[in-house]
C-alpha positions as CSV (number, residue, x, y, z in Angstrom):
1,X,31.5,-60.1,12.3
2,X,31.7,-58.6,15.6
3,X,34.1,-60.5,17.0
4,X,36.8,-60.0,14.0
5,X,37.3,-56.7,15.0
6,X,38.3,-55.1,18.1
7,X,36.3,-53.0,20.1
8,X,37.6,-49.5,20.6
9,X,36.6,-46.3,22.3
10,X,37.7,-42.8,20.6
11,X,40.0,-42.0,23.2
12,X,42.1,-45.1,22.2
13,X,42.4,-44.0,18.7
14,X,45.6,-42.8,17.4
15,X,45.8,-39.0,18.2
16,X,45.9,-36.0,15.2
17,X,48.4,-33.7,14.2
18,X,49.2,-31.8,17.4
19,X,51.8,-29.5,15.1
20,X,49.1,-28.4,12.5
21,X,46.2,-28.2,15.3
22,X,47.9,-25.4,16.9
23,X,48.7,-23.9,13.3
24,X,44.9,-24.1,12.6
25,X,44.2,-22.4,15.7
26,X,46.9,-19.5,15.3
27,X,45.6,-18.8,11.9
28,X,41.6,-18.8,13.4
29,X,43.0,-16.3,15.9
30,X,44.4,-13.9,13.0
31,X,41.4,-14.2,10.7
32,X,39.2,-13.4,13.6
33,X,41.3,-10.6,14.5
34,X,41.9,-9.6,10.4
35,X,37.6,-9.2,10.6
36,X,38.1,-6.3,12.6
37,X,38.2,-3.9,9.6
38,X,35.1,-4.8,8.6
39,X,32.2,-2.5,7.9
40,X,30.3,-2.8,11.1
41,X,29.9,0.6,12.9
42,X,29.2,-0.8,17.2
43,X,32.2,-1.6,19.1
44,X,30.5,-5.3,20.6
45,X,31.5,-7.3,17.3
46,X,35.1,-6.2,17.9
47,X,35.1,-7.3,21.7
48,X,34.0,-10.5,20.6
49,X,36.7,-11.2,17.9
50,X,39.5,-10.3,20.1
51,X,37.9,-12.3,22.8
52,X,37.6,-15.0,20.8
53,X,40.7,-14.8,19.0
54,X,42.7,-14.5,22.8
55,X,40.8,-17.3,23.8
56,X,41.9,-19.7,21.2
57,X,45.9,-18.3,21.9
58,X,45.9,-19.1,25.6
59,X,44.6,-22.7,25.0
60,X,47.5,-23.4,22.7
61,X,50.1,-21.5,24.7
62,X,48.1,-23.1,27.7
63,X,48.7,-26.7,26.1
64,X,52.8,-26.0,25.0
65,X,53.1,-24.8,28.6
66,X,51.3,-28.2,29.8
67,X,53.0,-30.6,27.6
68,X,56.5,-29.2,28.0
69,X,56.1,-29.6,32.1
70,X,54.8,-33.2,31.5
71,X,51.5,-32.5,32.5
72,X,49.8,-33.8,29.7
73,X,50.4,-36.7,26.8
């Protein structure tokens, strides 16, 4: 049976959605920041959500920047 099929590694596989990835992560980044009105009274949990959610935006501004230059597939 193994020899029917090809063997593969998940790098070779065909690539997602790179349009709705970076949808998904702009929509993470405003629910993250949307949990800011929340009823927690310290100031730590709102660091962490805007950290978080300005994290996720500079990867995907990080990635258009990239892949318009030619930098990456």
């Amino acid at each position: 049976m193994a020899g029917s099929e090809p063997v593969t590694s998940p790098d070779q596989h065909k690539p997602g959605h790179r349009k709705s990835g970076r949808i998904g992560a702009v929509l993470t980044a405003l629910a993250l920041l949307a949990m800011i009105c929340g009823n927690h009274e310290g100031r730590v949990e709102d660091v962490w959500l805007v950290g978080l959610a300005a994290l996720l935006l500079i990867i995907v501004i990080g990635d258009a920047v990239l892949r318009r230059n030619g930098l990456r597939s």
